[in-house]
N, C-alpha and C positions, 0 to 999 in steps of 0.2 A: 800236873796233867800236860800232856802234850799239845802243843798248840794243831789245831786243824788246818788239813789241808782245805782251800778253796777247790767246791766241786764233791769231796765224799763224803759219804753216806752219814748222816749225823747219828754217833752212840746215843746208845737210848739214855746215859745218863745225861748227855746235853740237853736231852727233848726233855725230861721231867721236869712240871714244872714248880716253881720254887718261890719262897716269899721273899723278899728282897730284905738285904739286912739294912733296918730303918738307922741313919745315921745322921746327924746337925747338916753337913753337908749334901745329902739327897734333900731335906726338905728343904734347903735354901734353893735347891736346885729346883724341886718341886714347884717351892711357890714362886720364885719368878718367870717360871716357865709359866705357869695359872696366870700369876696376874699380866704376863704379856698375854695374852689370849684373850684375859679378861680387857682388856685393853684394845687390842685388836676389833673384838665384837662393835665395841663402843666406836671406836675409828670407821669400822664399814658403815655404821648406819648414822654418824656425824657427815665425813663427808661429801656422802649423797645427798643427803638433806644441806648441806649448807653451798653445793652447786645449784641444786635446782629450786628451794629458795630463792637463791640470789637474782639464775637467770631464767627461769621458770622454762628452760630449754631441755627437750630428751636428749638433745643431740651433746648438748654440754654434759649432763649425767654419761652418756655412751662414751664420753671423751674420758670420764673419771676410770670407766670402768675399763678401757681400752692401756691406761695408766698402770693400773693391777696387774695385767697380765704381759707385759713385757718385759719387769725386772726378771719373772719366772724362766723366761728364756733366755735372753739374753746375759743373764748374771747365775743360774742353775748352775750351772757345770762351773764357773770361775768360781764359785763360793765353796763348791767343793774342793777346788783344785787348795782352793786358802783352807780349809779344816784339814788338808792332810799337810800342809806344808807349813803352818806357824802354829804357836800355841794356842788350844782350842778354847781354854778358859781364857785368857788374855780374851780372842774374838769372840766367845757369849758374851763379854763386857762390855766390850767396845759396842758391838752392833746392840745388846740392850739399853747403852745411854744412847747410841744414836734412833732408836726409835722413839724414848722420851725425848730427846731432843726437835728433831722434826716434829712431833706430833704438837711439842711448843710453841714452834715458831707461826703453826694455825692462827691461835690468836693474838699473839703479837704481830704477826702482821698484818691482819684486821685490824687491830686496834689503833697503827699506824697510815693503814697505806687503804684499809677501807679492801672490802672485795676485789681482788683481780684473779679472773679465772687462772692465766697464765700461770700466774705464784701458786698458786692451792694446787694444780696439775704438775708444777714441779714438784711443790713436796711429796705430793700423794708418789709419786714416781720414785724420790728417794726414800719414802717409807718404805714402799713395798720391796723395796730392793736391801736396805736393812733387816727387814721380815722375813725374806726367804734368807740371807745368810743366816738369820739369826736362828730359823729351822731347821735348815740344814747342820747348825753346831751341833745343837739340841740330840739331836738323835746321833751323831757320831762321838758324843761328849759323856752320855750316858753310861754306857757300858763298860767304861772304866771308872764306875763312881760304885760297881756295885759286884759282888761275886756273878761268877757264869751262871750257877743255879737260881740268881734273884733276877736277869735280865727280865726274864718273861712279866713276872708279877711288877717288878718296875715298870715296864712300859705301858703293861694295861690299865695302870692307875695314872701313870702319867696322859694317855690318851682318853682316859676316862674324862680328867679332871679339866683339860684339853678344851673336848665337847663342849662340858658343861659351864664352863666357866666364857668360853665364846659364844654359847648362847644367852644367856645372863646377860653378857656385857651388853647384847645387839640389844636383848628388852629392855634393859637397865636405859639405853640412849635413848628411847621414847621418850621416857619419862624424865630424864633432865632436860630433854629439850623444850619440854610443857612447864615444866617449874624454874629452871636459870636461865634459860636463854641459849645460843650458839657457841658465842665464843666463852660462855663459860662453863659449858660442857666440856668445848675440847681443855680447856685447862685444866676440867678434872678429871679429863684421860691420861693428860702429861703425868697430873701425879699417879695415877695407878703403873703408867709405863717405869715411869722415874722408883718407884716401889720395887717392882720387878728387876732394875737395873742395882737397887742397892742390894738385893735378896742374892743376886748369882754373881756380885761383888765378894758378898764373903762368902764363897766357896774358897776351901783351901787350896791352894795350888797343889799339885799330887804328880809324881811320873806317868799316872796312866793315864792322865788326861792332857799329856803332851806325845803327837807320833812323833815317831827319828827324826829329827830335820833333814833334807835332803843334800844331797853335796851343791858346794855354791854355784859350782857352773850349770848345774842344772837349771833350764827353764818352766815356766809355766808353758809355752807348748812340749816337751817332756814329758811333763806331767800332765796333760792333758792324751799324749799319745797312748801313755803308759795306760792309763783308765779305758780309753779304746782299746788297747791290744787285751787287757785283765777279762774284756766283756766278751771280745770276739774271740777267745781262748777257751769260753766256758757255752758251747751250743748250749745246754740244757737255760743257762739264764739269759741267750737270746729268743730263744722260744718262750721263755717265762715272761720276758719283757714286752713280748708280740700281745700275750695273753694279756695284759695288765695295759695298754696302751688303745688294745680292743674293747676290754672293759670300760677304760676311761671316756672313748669315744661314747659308746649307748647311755653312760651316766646322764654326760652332758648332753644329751639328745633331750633330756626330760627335765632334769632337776631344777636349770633357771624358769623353766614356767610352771612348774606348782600351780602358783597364785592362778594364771592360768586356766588350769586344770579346776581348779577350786571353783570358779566361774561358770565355767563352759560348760564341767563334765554335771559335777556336785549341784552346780546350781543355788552357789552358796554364797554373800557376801565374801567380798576379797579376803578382807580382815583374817577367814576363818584359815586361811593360807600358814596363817602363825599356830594353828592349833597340830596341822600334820607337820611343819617342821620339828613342834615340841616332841612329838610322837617317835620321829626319826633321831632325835638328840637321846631322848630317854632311852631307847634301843641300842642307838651307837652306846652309852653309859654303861650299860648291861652287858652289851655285847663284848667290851672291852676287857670289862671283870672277870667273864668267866674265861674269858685265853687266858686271863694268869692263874685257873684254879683247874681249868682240865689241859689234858695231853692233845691239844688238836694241832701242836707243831709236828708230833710225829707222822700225822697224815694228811699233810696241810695242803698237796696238791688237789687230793680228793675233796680237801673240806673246802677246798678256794673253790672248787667245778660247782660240787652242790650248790654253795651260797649261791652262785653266782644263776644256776639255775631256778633254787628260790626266790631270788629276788626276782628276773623276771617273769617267774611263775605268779608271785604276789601282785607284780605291775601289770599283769595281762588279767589277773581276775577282777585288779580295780577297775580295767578300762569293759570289761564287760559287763560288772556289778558295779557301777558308781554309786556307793552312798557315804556317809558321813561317820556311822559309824566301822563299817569296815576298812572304811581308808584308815583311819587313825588304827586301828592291830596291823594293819598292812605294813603300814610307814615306820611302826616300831618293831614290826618283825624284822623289815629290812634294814633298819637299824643296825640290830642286834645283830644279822651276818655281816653285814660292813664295819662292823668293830671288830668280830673276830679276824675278820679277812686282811685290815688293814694291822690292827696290832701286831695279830703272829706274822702277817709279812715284815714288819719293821725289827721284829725280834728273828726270823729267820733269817736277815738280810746282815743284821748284827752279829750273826753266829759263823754267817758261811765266808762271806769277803772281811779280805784281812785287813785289819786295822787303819792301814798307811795306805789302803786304796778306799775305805769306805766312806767319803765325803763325796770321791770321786764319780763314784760309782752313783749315790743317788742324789749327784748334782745332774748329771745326765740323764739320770729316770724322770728329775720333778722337768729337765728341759726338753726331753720326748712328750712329753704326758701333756706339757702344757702348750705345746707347738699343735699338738691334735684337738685339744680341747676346743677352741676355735670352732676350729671344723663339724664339730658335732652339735653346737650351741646354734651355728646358723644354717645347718642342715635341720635342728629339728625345728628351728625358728621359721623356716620356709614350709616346713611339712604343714606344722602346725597351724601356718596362715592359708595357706591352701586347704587342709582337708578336718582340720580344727583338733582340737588337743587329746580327744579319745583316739586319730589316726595314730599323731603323733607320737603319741604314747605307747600306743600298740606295737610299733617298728622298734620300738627302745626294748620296751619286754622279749619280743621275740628275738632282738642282737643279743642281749645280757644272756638269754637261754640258751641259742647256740653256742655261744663263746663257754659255756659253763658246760655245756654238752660235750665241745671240742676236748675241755680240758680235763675230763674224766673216760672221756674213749681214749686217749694218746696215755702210753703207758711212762712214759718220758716226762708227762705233764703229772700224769694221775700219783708218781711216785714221790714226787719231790717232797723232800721232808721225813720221807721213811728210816726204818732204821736199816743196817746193814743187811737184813736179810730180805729187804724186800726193794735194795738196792738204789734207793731213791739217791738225791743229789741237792739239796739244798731249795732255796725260794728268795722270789726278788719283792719287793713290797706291793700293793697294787696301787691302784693311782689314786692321790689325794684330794679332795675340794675343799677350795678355798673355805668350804663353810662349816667345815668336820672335823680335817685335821692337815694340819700342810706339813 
């Protein structure tokens, strides 16, 4: 088969989708990608709890989670620049022992040097900066572990497993921190991460999971340019990336206040805050499975606008009907479009950009996405203290709607993913949370 051009029309035998051929090497890939996740989960809710323990301050907590989101920027786009420029299996190992490693040195240096916020906000910093290269591999690492017709069904169980295995972990930390203690939680995070670092150790080294090396004098700003020029060459995945940047904003308008919402609107103990995220896990789970068992890559522009209109169609009828039990179908219908919508983007994005630019390409996606995110989390943080969390909510439903509106009136947007004769041009991922799928 001839390799594709970036940018045309993807044949409908690319779109079909297909079971991936199950081999030793996907499931080592499998499970250490799961038990990093699963691991992960456990990490987010160790250490918050083991800052504001310590210092019973929000502002120290605000400092942990301020930690998180700067490796996403500032290391996005170089982490991709490294998966197209060195061997990618070499870097899933490396950045998988370095995540068991930091998440190590938690409580050894408790167990040394006793709490120092300082220490625990550097590591959490070098974790999360191991974590996004290590996602970043992850998905450009893939698609040469498995024939063109199984990408699809690969990834949907890969993000299925994703989901559910980071929700698990986060409930799974409740509950060792009631029965062992702190530091010996995080010790048995080490081992799940150190699990996951032996697991994607023995994958076989293979040519397709190494790109061209590039020539020596080439630099990483080179390649850095090169990935701007690959983006600004292709309109159709600037405008997809405007789409997916705009989605990401209204997300984060709503999503860190749930809990919130749960209070305010529900009138429900906090607690029950955990029952719609289960809601939205089980959804995302579902939602991911069926991208790898129907054709919605070949009309994924359209299916991206719907979702995106469902979802804030769902978040506008909760904030009008607030109860208990329609939030919980709400949260797992939206789910279930945010699985499709993220899956087949990460398998369209697999399909259209070429190999030796594709690290490139959504190092730069996760460091737009995650530059806006910000922005959206304390716009709807101020909305929501001013006019309380039904306002809140309401502005996020109604942006999700138009944005999904936008991208089914624009015939440019509405086509992406089509097959030849209906002229479409490919699909860029949509944006990630930290709490679904990175």
């Amino acid at each position: 088969m001839r390799p594709m051009v970036p940018g045309e029309p993807l044949p409908p035998t690319a779109l079909q989708p297909g079971r991936p051929t199950w081999t030793r090497d996907l499931g080592y890939f499998l499970g250490g990608n799961t038990a990093s996740w699963a691991g992960l989960g456990l990490a987010d809710v160790l250490l918050v709890w083991l800052v504001f323990s310590a210092t019973g301050s929000t502002l120290a907590v605000a400092a942990v989670g301020l930690a998180q989101t700067v490796p996403p920027i500032a290391a996005g786009y170089f982490g991709g620049a490294l998966a197209d420029r060195y061997n990618r299996r070499r870097l899933l190992v490396v950045t998988a022992v370095a995540q068991a490693v930091i998440l190590g040195l938690v409580p050894l240096t408790l167990r040394l040097l006793g709490f120092q916020l300082g220490i625990v906000l550097a590591l959490a910093l070098a974790f999360e900066t191991a974590t996004v290269i290590f996602g970043l591999v992850t998905t450009v690492f893939l698609p040469g572990m498995v024939p063109s017709g199984g990408i699809e069904g690969a990834n949907a169980v890969t993000q299925a497993f994703s989901s559910v295995s980071w929700a698990a972990g986060a409930a799974v930390a409740a509950g060792l921190l009631a029965t062992l203690g702190t530091s010996e939680s995080f010790a048995l995070d080490f081992l799940v991460f150190a699990v996951g670092a032996i697991l994607v150790a023995l994958i076989a080294g293979r040519p397709a999971a190494r790109p061209a090396p590039p020539p020596a004098a080439r630099s990483f700003r080179d390649d850095f340019v090169d990935g701007l020029r690959f983006l600004r060459g292709h309109a159709w995945l600037l405008r997809f990336t405007a789409v997916a940047v705009a989605a990401g904003f209204f997300v984060t308008m709503f999503s860190p206040y749930l809990v919130v919402f749960t209070v305010q609107a529900l009138g429900l103990p906090a607690s029950f805050f955990g029952y719609l995220a289960g809601g939205y896990s089980a959804g995302f789970l579902v939602g991911s499975l069926l991208t790898g068992r129907f054709r919605l890559l070949e009309h994924f522009g359209l299916v991206l606008g719907l979702s995106l209109v469902g979802s804030g169609g769902l978040l506008g009828l909760l904030v009008v009907a607030p109860n208990l039990p329609f939030a919980l179908v709400a949260f797992a219908l939206m789910g279930i479009l945010m699985g499709i919508v993220l899956t087949g983007s990460i398998t369209l994005v697999q399909r259209v950009v070429p190999s030796e630019l594709l690290g490139r390409y959504l190092g730069l996606q996760e460091t737009v996405v995650w530059v806006v995110a910000p922005v959206g989390v304390v716009t709807g943080g101020l909305l929501i203290a001013a006019y309380g969390a039904r306002s809140g909510f309401a502005l996020a439903a109604l942006g999700l709607a138009v944005v999904g509106l936008v991208t089914v009136a624009s015939p440019s947007l509405r086509s992406i993913g089509s097959g030849p004769s209906s002229g479409g041009n490919g699909g860029l991922p949509a944006p990630e949370h930290r709490g679904s799928a990175r």
